[in-house]
C-alpha positions in Angstrom: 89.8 -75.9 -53.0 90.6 -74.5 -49.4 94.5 -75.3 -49.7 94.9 -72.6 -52.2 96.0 -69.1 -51.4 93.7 -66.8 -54.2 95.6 -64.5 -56.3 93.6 -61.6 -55.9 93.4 -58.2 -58.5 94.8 -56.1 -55.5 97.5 -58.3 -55.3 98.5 -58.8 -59.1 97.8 -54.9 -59.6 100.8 -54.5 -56.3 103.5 -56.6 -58.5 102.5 -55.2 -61.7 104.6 -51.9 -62.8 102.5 -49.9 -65.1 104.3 -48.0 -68.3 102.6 -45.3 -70.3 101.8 -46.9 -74.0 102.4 -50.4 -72.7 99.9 -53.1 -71.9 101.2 -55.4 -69.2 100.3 -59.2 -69.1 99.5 -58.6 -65.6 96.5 -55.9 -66.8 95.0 -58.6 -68.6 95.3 -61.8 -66.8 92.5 -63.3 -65.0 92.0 -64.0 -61.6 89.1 -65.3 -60.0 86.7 -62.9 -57.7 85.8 -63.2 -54.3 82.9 -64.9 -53.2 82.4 -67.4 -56.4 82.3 -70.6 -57.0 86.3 -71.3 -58.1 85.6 -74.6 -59.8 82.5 -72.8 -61.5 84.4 -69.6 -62.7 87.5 -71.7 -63.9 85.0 -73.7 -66.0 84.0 -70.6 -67.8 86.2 -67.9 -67.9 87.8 -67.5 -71.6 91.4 -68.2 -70.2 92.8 -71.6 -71.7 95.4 -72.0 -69.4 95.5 -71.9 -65.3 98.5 -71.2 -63.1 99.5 -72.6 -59.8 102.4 -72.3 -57.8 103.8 -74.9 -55.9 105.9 -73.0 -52.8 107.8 -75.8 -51.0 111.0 -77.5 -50.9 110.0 -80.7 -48.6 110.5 -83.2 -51.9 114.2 -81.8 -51.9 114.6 -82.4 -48.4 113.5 -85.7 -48.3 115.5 -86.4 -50.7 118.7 -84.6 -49.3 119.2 -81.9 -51.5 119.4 -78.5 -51.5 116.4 -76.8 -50.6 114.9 -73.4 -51.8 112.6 -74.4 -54.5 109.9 -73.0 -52.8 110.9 -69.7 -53.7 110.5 -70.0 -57.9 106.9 -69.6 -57.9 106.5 -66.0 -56.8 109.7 -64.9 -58.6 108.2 -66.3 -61.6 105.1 -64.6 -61.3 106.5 -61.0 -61.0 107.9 -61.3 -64.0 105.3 -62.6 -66.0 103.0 -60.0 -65.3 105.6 -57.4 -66.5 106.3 -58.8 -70.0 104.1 -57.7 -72.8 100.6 -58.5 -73.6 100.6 -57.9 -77.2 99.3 -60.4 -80.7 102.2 -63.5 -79.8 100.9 -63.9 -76.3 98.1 -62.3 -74.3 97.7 -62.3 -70.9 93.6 -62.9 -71.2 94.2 -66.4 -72.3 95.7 -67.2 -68.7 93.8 -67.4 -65.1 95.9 -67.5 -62.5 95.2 -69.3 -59.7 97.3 -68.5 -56.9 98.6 -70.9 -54.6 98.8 -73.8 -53.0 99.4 -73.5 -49.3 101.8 -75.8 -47.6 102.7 -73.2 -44.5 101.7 -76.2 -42.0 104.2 -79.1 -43.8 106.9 -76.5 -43.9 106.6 -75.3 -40.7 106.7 -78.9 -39.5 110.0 -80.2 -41.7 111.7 -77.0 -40.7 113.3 -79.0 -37.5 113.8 -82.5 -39.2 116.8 -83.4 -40.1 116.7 -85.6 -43.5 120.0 -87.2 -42.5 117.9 -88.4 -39.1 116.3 -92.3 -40.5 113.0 -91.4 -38.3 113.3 -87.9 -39.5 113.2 -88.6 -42.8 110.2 -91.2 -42.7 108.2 -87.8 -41.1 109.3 -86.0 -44.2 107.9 -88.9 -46.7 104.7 -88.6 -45.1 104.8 -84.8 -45.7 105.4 -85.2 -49.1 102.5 -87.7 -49.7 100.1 -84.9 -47.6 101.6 -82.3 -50.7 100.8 -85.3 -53.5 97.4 -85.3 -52.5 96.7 -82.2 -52.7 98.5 -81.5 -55.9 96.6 -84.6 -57.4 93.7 -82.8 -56.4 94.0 -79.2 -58.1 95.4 -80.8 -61.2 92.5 -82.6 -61.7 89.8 -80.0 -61.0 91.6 -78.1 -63.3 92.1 -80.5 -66.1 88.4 -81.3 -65.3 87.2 -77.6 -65.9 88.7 -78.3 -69.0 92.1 -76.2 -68.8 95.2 -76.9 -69.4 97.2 -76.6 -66.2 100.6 -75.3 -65.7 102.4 -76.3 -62.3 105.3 -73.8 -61.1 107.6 -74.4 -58.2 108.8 -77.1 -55.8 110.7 -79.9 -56.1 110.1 -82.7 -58.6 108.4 -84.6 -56.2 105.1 -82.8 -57.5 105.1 -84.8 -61.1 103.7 -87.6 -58.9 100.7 -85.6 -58.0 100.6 -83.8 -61.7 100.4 -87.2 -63.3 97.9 -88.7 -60.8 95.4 -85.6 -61.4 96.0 -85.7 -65.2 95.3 -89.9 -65.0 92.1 -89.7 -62.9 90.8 -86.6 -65.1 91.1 -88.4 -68.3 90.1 -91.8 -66.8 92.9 -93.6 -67.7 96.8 -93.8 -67.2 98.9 -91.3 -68.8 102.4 -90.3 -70.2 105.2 -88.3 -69.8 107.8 -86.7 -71.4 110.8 -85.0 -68.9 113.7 -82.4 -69.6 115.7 -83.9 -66.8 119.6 -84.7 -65.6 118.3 -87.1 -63.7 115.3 -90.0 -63.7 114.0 -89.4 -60.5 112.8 -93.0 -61.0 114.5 -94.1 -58.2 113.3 -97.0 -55.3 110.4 -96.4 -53.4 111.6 -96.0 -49.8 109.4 -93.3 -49.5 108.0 -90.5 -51.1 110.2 -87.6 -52.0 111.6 -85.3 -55.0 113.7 -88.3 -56.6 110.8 -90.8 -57.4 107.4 -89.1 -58.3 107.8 -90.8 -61.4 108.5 -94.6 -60.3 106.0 -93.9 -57.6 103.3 -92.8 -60.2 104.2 -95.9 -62.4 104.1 -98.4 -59.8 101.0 -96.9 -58.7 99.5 -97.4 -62.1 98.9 -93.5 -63.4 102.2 -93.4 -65.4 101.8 -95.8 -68.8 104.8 -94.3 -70.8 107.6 -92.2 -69.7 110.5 -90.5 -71.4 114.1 -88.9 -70.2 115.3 -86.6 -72.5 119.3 -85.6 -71.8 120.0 -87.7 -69.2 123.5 -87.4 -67.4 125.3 -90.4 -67.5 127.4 -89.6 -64.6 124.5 -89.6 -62.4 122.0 -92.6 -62.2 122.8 -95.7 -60.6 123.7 -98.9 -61.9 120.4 -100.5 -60.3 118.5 -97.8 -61.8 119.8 -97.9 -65.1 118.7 -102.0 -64.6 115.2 -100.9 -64.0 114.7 -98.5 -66.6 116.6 -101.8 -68.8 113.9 -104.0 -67.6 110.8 -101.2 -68.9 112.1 -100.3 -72.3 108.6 -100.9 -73.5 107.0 -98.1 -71.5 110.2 -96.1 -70.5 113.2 -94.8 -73.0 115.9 -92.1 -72.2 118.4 -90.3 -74.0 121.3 -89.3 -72.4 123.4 -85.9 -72.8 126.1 -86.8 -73.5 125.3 -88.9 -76.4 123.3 -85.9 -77.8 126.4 -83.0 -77.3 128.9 -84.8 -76.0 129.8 -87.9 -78.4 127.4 -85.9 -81.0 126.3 -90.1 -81.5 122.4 -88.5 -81.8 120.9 -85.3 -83.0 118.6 -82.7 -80.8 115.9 -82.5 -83.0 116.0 -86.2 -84.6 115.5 -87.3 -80.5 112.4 -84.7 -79.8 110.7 -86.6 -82.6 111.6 -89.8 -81.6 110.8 -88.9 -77.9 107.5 -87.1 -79.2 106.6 -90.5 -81.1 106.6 -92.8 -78.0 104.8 -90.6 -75.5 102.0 -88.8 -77.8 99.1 -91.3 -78.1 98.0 -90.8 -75.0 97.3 -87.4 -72.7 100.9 -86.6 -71.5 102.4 -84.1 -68.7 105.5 -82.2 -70.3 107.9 -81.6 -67.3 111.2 -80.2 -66.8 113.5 -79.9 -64.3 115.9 -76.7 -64.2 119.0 -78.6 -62.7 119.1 -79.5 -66.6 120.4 -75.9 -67.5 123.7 -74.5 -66.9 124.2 -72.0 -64.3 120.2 -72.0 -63.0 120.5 -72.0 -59.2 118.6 -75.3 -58.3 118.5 -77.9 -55.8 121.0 -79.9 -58.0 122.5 -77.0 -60.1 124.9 -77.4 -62.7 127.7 -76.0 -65.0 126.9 -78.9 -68.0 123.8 -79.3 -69.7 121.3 -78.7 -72.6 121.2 -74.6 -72.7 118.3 -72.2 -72.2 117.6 -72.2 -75.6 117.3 -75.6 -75.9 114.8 -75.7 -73.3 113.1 -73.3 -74.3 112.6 -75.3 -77.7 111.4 -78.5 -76.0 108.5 -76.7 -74.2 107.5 -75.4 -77.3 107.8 -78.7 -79.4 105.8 -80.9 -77.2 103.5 -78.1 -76.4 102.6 -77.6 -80.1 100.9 -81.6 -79.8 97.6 -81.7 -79.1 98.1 -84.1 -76.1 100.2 -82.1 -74.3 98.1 -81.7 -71.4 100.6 -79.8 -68.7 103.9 -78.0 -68.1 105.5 -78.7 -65.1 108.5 -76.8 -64.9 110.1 -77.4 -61.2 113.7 -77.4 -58.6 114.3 -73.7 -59.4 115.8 -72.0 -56.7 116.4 -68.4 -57.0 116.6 -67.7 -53.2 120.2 -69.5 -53.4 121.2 -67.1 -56.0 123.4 -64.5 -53.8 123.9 -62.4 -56.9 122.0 -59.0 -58.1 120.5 -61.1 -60.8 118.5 -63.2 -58.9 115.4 -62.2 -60.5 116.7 -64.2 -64.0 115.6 -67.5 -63.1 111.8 -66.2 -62.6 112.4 -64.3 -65.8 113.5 -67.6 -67.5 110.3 -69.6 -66.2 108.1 -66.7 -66.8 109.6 -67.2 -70.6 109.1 -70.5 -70.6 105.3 -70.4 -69.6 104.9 -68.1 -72.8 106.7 -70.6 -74.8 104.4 -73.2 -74.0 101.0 -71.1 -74.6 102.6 -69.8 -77.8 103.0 -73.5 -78.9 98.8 -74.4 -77.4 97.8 -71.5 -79.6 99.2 -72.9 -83.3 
């Protein structure tokens, strides 16, 4: 586990602000000390869940979008330390990790230009460096017998979050994503709009569900595809949920939930889904917070949910003085999820 930047206690104690009569989450979460075995400490510790950031935005260059995702991990993780550890959600029953470090990759996609053909064929290759190594801590993780949960990037990383999750359990897997879009697009190379296609075609990915789907933006030729798969991939879309009011929120987690929960399955979800979240692909009609918030905990609460994956946050291109919300909204949604692992 070289590739991962430690969290360590001086650190967490440096973004943690102390209050008379309160207990902080960030008092009580784990970290792992220096000079052990990390695999070996994971594997033990009382902690249930483990947290890793994911700081890069190459997926959502590759993919020409807007980039700044690489910035959601560490505002996520200052505010979860400073909510409450108190009896709905303690801070003991998380280890954080720290992160992964991708300083070389970024360094090196900082002067390509994704509109450049060649260019952009350097950036697939970067990505597939970041799946690998993604693949890799998801699966010592799920191997130490933790349930992981991925923060940052684009949504390139689902590809390496289901491949870790597949060769842990020793067997393909499902997922379930809170997403505008499919990101099941054609495989021209490997970048934040087709981790899951790529994990499918490369035999990891059995089942695979959409939930709220925009209409407006797939493709007629994906749309064919996903036509062509309705055995192993179903969608709903948006607008036929709050839009045309055709189907109802809850009736379509269960339905959702039915098709995906016989096997192991990643529960993912992209924040370009929400209104007003600065992201990659940020917009101003969607499923709201609330909703969101819901999901996590719904599919959480099954006994096969195996990971959260929440990803394409971008608060660096907020400009405003409430930057910080869109870490305090992740942070929020990382309780929801424990919350639901813990009924």
């Amino acid at each position: 586990m070289e590739n991962i930047t430690i969290l360590t206690p001086f650190e967490l104690a440096k973004i943690t602000s102390h209050r008379s009569g309160e207990i902080k989450f960030g008092e009580k979460i784990i970290t792992v000390p220096k000079d052990v075995d990390v695999f070996d400490f994971m594997s033990t510790c009382e902690a249930k869940f483990v947290l890793i950031g994911i700081p890069e935005d190459i997926g959502v260059k590759a993919n020409l979008g807007r980039t700044g995702t690489a910035s959601a991990y560490d505002s996520a993780l200052k505010n979860l330390v400073n909510i409450q550890h108190n009896k709905f959600c303690k801070g003991s029953n998380l280890l954080v990790l720290g992160q992964l470090n991708f300083e070389d990759e970024i360094q090196a996609a900082k002067d390509l230009d994704s509109k450049n053909k060649e260019h952009r064929k350097e950036l697939f290759k970067l990505v597939e460096k970041i799946d690998k190594e993604v693949s890799h801590i998801v699966h010592q993780i799920v191997k130490a017998g933790k349930i992981p949960i991925i923060i940052g990037g684009g949504h390139n990383n689902a590809y390496g979050n289901i491949k870790g999750l597949a060769l842990a359990k020793g067997k393909a897997v499902n997922a379930i994503n809170f997403d505008a879009h499919t990101d099941f697009r054609i495989l021209e190379g490997r970048h934040s709009g087709n981790g899951f296609s790529y994990a499918y075609e490369d035999g990891f990915l059995k089942k695979y569900f959409v939930f709220g789907l925009h209409e407006n933006f797939v493709s007629k030729s994906v749309f064919n595809t996903l036509k062509e798969l309705t055995s192993r991939v179903k969608f709903v879309t948006y607008e036929e949920v709050e839009v045309k009011r055709e189907k109802q929120f809850e009736a379509e987690l269960e339905q959702a939930l039915e098709f995906i929960k016989n096997e192991p399955f990643g529960v993912e979800l992209d924040l370009d889904a929400i209104p007003g979240i600065p992201s990659s692909a940020m917009t101003l009609s969607g499923f709201s917070v609330d909703k969101a918030r819901h999901y996590i905990y719904y599919m959480g609460k099954h006994q096969n949910a195996s990971y959260l994956h929440i990803c394409e946050g971008a608060p660096e291109l907020d400009n405003s003085i409430n930057c910080h919300l869109t870490g305090k909204l992740i942070a929020s949604m990382i309780t929801d999820f424990m919350k639901a692992k813990s009924v």
